[in-house]
C-alpha positions as CSV (number, residue, x, y, z in Angstrom):
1,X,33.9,15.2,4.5
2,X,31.3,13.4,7.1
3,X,29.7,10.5,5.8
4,X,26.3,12.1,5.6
5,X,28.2,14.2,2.9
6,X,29.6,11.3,0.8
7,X,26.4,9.5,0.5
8,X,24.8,12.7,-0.5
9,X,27.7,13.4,-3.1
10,X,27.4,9.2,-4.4
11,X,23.6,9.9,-4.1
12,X,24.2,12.8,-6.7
13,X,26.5,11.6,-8.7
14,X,24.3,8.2,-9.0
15,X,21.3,10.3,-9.9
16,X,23.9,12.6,-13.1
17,X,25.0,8.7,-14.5
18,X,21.8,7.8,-14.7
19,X,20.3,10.8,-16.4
20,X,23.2,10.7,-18.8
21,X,22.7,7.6,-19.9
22,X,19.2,7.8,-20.3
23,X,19.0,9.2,-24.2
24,X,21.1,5.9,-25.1
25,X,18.7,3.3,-22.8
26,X,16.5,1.7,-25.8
27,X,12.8,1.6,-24.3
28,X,13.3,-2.4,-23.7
29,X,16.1,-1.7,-21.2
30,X,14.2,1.2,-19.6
31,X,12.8,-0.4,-16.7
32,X,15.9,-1.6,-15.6
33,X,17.9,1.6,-15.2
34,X,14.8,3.3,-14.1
35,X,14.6,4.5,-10.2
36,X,13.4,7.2,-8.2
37,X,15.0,10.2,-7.9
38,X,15.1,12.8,-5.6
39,X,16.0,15.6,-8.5
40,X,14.0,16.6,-11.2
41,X,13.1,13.8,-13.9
42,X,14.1,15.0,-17.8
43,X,11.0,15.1,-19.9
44,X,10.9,11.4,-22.0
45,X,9.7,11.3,-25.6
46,X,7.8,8.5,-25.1
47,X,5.5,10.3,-22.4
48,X,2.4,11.9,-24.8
49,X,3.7,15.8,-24.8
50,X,-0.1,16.3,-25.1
51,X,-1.0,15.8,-21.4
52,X,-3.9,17.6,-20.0
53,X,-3.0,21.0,-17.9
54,X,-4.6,18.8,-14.7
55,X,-1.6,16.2,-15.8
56,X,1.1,19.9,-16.2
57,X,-0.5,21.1,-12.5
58,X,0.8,18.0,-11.1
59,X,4.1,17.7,-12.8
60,X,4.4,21.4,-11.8
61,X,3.8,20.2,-8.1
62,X,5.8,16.8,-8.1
63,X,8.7,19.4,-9.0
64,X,7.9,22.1,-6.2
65,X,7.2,18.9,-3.4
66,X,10.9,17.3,-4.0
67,X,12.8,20.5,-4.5
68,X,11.9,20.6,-0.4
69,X,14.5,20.3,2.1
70,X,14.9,17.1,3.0
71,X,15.8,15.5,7.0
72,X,19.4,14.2,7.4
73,X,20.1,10.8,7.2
74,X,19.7,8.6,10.0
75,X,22.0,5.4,9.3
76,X,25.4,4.7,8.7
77,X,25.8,1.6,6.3
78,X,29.8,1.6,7.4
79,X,29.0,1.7,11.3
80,X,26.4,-1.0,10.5
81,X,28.1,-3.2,8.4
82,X,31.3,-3.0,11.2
83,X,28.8,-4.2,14.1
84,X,27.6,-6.9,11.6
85,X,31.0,-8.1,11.6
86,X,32.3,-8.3,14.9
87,X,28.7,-9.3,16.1
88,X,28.2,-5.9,18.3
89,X,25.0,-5.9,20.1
90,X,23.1,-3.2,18.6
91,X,20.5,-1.7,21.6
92,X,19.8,1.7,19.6
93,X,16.6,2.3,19.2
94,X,15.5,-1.3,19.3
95,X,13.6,-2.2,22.4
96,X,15.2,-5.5,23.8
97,X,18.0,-5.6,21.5
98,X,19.1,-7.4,18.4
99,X,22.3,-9.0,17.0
100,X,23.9,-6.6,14.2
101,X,22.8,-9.3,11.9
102,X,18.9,-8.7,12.6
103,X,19.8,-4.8,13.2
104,X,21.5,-4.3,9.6
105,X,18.3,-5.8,7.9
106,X,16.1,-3.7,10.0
107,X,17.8,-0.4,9.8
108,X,18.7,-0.9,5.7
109,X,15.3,-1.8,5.2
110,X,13.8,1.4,7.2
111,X,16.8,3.6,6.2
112,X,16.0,6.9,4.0
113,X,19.0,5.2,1.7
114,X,16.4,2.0,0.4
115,X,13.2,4.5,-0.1
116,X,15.6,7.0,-2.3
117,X,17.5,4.1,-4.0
118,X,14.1,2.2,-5.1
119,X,14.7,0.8,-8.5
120,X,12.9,-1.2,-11.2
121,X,13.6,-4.5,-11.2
122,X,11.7,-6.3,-13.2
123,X,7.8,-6.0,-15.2
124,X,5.1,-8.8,-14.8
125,X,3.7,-8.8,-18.4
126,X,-0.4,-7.7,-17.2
127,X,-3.0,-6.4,-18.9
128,X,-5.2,-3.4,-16.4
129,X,-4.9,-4.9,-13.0
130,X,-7.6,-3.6,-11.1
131,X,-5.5,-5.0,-7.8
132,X,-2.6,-6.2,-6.1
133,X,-1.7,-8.6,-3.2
134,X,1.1,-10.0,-1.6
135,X,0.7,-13.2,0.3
136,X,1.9,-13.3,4.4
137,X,5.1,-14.1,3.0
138,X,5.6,-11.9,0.4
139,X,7.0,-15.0,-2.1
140,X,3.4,-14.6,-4.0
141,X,1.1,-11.5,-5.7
142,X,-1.9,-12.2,-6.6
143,X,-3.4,-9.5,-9.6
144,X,-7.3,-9.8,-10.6
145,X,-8.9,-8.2,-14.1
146,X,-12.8,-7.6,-14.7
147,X,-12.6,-11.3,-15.9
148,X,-9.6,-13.5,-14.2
149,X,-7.4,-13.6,-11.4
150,X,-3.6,-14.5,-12.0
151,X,-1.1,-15.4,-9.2
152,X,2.5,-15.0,-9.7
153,X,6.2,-15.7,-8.4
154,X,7.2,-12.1,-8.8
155,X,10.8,-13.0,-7.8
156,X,10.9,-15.5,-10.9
157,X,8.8,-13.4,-13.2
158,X,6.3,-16.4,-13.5
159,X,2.6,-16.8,-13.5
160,X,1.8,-20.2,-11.3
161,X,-2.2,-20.0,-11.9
162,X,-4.7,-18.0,-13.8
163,X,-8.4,-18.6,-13.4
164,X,-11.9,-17.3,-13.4
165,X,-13.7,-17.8,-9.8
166,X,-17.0,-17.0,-11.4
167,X,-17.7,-17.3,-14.9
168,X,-20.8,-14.9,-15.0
169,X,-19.6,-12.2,-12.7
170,X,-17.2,-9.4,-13.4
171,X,-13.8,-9.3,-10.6
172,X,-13.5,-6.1,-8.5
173,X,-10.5,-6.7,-6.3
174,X,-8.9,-9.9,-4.9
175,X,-6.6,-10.8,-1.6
176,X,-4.5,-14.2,-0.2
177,X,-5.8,-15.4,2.8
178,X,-3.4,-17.3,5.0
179,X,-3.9,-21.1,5.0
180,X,-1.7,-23.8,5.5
181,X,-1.4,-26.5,3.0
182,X,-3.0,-24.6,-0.7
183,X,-3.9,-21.4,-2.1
184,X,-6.7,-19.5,-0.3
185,X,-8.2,-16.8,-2.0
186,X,-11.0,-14.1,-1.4
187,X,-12.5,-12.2,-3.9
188,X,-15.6,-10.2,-4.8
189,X,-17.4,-8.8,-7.8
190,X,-19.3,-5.8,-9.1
191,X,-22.2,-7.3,-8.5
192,X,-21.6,-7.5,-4.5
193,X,-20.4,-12.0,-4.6
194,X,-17.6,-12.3,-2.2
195,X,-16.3,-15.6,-3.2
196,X,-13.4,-17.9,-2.0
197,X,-11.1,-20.4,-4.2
198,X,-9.0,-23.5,-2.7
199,X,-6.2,-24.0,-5.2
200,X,-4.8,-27.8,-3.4
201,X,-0.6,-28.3,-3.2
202,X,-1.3,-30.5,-5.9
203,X,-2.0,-28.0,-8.6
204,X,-5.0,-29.1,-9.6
205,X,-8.3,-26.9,-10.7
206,X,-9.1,-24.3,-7.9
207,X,-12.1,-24.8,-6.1
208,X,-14.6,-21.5,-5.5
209,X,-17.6,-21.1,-3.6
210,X,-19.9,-18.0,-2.8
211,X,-19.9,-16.9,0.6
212,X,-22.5,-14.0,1.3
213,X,-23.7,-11.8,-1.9
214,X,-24.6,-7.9,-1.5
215,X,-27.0,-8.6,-4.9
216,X,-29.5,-6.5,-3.8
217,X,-27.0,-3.5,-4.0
218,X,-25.8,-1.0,-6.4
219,X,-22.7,-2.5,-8.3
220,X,-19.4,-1.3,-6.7
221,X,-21.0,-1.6,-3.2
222,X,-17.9,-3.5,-1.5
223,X,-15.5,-1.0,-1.1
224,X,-12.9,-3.1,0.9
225,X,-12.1,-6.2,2.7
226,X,-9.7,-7.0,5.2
227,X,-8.5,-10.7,6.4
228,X,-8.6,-10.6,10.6
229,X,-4.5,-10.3,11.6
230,X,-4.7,-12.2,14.6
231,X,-7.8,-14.8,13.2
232,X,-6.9,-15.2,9.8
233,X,-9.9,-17.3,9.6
234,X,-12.4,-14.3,9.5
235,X,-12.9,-11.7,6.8
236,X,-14.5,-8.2,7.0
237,X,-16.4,-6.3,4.3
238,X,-17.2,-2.5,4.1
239,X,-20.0,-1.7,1.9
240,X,-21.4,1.2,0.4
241,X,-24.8,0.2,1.8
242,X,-23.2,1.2,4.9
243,X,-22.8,-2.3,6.7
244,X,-19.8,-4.3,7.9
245,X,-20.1,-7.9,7.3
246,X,-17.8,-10.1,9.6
247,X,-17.5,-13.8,8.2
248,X,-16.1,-16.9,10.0
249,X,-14.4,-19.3,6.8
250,X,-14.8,-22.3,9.8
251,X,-18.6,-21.8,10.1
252,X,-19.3,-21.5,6.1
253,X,-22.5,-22.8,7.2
254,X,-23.2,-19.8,9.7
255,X,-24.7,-16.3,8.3
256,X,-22.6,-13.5,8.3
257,X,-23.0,-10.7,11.2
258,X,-24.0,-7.8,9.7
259,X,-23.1,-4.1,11.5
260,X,-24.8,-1.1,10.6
261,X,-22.6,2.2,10.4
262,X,-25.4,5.3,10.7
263,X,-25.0,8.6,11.2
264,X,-28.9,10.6,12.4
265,X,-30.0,7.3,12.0
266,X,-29.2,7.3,8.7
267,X,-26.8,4.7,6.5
268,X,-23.5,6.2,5.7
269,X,-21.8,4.5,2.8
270,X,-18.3,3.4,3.5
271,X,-15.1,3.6,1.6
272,X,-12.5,1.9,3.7
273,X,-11.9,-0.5,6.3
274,X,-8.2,-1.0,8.0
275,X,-8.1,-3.8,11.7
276,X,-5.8,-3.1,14.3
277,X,-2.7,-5.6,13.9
278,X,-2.9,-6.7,17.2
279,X,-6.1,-5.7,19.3
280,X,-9.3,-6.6,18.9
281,X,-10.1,-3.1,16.9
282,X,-11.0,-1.7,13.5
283,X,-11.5,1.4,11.8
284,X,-13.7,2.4,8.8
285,X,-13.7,5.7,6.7
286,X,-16.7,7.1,4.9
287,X,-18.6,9.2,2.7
288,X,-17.8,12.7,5.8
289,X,-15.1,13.8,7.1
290,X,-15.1,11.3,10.3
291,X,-12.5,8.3,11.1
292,X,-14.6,5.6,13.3
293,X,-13.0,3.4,15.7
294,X,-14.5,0.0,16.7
295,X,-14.4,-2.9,19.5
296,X,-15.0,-6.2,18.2
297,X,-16.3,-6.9,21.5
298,X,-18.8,-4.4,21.2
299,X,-20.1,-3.1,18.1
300,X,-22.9,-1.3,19.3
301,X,-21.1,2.2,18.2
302,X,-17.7,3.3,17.9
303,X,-15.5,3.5,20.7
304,X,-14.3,6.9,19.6
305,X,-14.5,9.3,16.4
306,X,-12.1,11.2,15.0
307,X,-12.5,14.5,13.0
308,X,-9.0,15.9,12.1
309,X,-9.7,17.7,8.6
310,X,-12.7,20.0,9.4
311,X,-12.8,21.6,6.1
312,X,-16.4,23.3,5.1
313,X,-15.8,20.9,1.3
314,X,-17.8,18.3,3.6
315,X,-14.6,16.0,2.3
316,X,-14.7,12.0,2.1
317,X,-12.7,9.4,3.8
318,X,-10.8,7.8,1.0
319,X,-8.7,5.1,3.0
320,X,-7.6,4.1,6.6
321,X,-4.5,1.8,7.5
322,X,-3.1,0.9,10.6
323,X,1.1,1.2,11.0
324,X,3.2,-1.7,12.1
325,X,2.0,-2.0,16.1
326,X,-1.3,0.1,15.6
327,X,-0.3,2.8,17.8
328,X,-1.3,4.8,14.7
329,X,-3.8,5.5,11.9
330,X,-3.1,6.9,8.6
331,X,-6.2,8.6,6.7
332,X,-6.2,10.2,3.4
333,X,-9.0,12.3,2.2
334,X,-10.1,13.5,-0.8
335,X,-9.4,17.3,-0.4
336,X,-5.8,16.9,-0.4
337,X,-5.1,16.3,3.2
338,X,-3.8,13.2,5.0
339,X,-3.5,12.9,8.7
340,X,-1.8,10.8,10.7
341,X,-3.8,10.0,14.2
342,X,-3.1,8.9,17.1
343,X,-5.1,5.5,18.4
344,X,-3.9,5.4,21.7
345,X,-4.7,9.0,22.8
346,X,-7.5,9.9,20.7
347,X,-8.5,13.5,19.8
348,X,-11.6,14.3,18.0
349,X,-10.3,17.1,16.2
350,X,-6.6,16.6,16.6
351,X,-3.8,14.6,14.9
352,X,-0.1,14.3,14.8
353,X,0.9,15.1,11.4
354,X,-0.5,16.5,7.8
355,X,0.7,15.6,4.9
356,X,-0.7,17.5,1.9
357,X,-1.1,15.6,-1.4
358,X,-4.1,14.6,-3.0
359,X,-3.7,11.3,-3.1
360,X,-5.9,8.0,-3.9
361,X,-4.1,5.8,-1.2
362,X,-1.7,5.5,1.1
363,X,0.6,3.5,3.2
364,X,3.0,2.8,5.6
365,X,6.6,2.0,4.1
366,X,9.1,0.5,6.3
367,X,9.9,-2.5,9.0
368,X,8.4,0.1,11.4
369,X,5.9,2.8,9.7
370,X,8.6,5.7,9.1
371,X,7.8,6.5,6.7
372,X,4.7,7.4,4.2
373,X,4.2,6.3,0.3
374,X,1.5,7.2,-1.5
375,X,-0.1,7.5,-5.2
376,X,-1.9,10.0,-7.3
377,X,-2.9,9.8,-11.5
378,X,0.7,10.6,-12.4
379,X,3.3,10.3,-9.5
380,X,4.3,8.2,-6.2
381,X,5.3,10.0,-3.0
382,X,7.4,9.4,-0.1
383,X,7.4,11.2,3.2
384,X,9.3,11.0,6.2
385,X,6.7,10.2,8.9
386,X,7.9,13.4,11.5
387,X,9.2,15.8,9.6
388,X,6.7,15.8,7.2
389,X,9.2,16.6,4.4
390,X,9.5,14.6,0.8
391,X,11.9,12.1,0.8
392,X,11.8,11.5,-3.2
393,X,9.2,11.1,-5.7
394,X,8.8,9.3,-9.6
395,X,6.9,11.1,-12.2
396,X,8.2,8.7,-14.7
397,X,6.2,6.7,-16.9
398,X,6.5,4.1,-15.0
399,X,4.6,6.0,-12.3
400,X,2.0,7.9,-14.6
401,X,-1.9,7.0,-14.8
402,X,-1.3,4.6,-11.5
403,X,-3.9,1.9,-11.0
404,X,-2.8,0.3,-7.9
405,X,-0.1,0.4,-5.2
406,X,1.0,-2.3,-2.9
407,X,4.4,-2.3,0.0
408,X,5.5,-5.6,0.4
409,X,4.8,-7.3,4.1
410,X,8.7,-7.7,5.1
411,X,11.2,-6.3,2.4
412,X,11.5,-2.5,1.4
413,X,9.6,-3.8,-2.0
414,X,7.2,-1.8,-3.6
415,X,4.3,-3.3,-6.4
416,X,2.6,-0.7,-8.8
417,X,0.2,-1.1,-12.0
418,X,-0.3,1.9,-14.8
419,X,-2.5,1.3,-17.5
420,X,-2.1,-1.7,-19.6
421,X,1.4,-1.7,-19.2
422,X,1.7,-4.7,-16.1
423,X,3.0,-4.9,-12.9
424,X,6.4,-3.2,-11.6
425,X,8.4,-4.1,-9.0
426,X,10.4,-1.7,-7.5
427,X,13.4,-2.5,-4.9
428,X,16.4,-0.9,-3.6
429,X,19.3,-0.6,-5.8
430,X,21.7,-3.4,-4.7
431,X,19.2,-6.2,-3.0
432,X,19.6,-9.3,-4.5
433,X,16.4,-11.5,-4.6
C-alpha cells in the first residue's frame, strides 16, 4: 500500500470513529469532536427537521459537490518530517529554498491534509456578530454587534476589551489596523461614521474619533474597507454612492480624496473593495457584472476591466480579494459563479478558473492561495484552486445560517459566526496552540 493509500484509509477510518461516536457526544462536547468531513454528514436531532426546501436544495447539493472526485494528495508528512530531521534542504517548489524546518510549516499548512482535517477547537461565547477580524498577527479577533465591539485572545478563549465607539450610532463592521504600541481600530456605522478607537498598552478607556461621515447617504452605504498593505497608515472605503474614499490616519486634519466610480456617466454603487498586497493597485466590484482594476497613481479610470461571467441575469459583483502575491483575483458573484482572474495578463472576458457555488464570500486559504473556501446560508466549501474539484465541505450546525467567515493571516485557522450561537474556531486536527 502507497502512502497516498494509507492516509486515505486513516482518513476514512478517522471520518467512521467519529460518526460512531457521535449519538453518545452530549451537545456540550459537540464542538470538540466536530470537523469537516469529506463523506456525507448524518442528519443531527438538534438541527430543526423543519428546514425550508431552499435549506433541502442545498443540503441536496452540499451532498452531490463532495461526493466529487477529488485530486491526489500532494505531500508526504513521512518524507517531510525525515528532511525536518536531518535538516535536508528542501528546494521543491519553493523559489530560493527553505530549511525543512520552514518547509514542513509551509507545506502542512498548504497541504490538502490540514483543509480536510479542520476541527473545532474551541467557541467564543457571542451574541450575532455582524464581523470578524484577525489582527497582523493573528494573536487577536476583533468581533462588532449593532451596539459594541469586543476584542478577544481567541487562543485563550478571553475577551480583553468590550466597548461602544459611538454611543448614538449603530456598528456595521469593524477591522485592526496595524499600530505599534496600542490597539488601533476602524469601524463604521449604518449611518455612513467611519470612526477610529486608540485603546493605550495601559488598558485604559479607548479613545474614538470620527473620521469622514457618508451622513448624507442611505444607511448601509459603506460596503467595505480595506487598511493599505504596504501603508498601513491609509484606509480605503467603497460606498454604495459609488465613491472610493482614500484617508491618511497621519493627516487627520486633511480631507479625504474622494474617487468617483461611473459607468455612462452615471454612479455605480459598489459592493467590494480588495488592494493589491504589494503594488500600488486595487480592485472594486459592483452592482454589473464588471471587476475594475485601479492605479493609485492614477485614478482617473481603471487601468483595465474585467468581464468573465457574461450571463444575460445582468449579475452583481459580490466580493473581490487578492491571493498571497497578487498575481490573482478572486471574484464571486451572485448568480452562482466565481472566477478566478488573472492580474498580470488581463482578459476582458476571460479567466482561469470557475468555480460554481453560490456563495456570499470567499477567500483564499493557504500560505500560498491553493486553495479556495467559501460560505453560503447553510454550508462552508473548499476547493482546490486548479482542479477545480471539492476538497471537503461542513453542513453541520456549526456551519448552518453562517454570518461571517474569516482565514487566519499565517496559520491554516479558520473563524466563522452562525446565528447567536458565537464564534468558532476551526484548526487542523493535531495543531497545538
Amino acid at each position: 500500500m502507497n502512502v497516498d493509500e494509507e492516509v486515505l484509509t486513516s482518513e476514512s477510518s478517522s471520518t467512521s470513529n467519529i460518526q460512531d461516536d457521535r449519538s453518545s457526544l452530549e451537545s456540550s462536547d459537540w464542538d470538540e469532536h466536530y470537523s469537516f468531513s469529506t463523506e456525507e454528514n448524518p442528519s443531527n436531532n438538534d438541527i430543526d427537521r423543519d428546514r425550508s426546501r431552499s435549506d433541502d436544495k442545498e443540503s441536496k447539493q452540499f451532498q452531490r459537490i463532495v461526493g466529487e472526485s477529488k485530486p491526489v494528495y500532494t505531500w508526504n508528512c513521512d518524507r517531510e518530517l525525515m528532511h525536518r530531521e536531518h535538516n535536508i534542504i528542501n528546494r521543491i517548489g519553493w523559489r530560493g529554498g527553505h530549511t525543512s524546518d520552514q518547509s514542513f510549516g509551509q507545506g502542512f499548512a498548504g497541504s490538502r491534509q490540514a483543509v480536510e482535517h479542520l476541527t473545532l477547537l474551541k467557541t467564543l461565547k457571542h451574541g450575532s456578530a455582524f464581523s470578524l477580524n484577525f489582527n497582523r498577527e493573528g494573536n487577536l479577533i476583533i468581533s462588532s454587534t449593532q451596539s459594541k465591539i469586543v476584542i478577544w485572545d481567541w487562543a485563550n478563549n478571553k475577551v480583553l476589551h468590550k466597548f461602544r465607539p459611538d454611543p448614538k450610532n449603530y456598528i456595521y463592521k469593524a477591522k485592526f489596523i496595524s499600530s505599534h504600541g496600542c490597539l488601533d481600530i476602524v469601524c463604521w456605522t449604518y449611518e455612513g461614521l467611519v470612526i477610529r478607537s486608540l485603546i493605550p498598552p495601559s488598558g485604559g478607556a479607548p479613545k474614538s474619533e470620527c473620521l469622514f461621515s457618508h451622513s448624507d447617504l442611505q444607511e448601509n452605504c459603506i460596503h467595505q474597507i480595506v487598511i493599505v498593505p504596504q501603508n498601513r497608515d491609509e484606509i480605503m472605503s467603497a460606498c454604495q454612492d459609488g465613491t472610493i474614499r482614500i484617508f491618511d490616519l497621519r493627516t487627520p486634519s486633511t480631507k479625504e480624496t474622494i474617487f468617483h466610480v461611473r459607468k455612462d456617466e452615471n454612479d455605480t454603487a459598489l459592493r467590494s473593495i480588495a488592494h493589491h498586497p504589494i503594488a500600488p493597485e486595487f480592485c472594486v466590484g459592483a452592482n454589473d457584472n464588471v471587476v475594475r482594476v485601479y492605479d493609485r497613481r492614477q485614478l482617473t479610470k481603471p487601468i483595465y476591466k474585467m468581464t468573465p461571467n457574461n450571463s444575460c441575469d445582468c449579475p452583481t459583483v459580490h466580493s473581490v480579494v487578492y491571493n498571497h502575491n497578487g498575481s490573482e483575483i478572486l471574484a464571486s458573484f451572485n448568480d452562482g459563479k466565481n472566477f478566478l482572474l488573472d492580474s498580470r495578463n488581463c482578459r476582458e472576458d476571460g479567466f482561469l478558473h470557475c468555480y460554481y457555488e453560490d456563495l456570499d464570500r470567499v477567500h483564499f486559504f493557504g500560505p500560498r492561495s491553493q486553495y479556495i473556501v467559501g460560505r453560503n446560508s447553510t454550508n462552508i466549501f473548499f476547493w482546490d484552486k486548479n482542479t477545480e474539484e471539492v476538497i471537503c465541505g461542513n453542513a453541520g450546525p456549526e456551519a448552518s445560517y453562517l454570518g461571517h467567515l474569516e482565514v487566519h493571516p499565517m496559520l491554516p485557522v479558520l473563524s466563522t459566526s452562525y446565528n447567536n450561537s458565537g464564534i468558532h474556531i476551526w484548526i487542523p486536527n493535531g495543531l497545538n496552540l
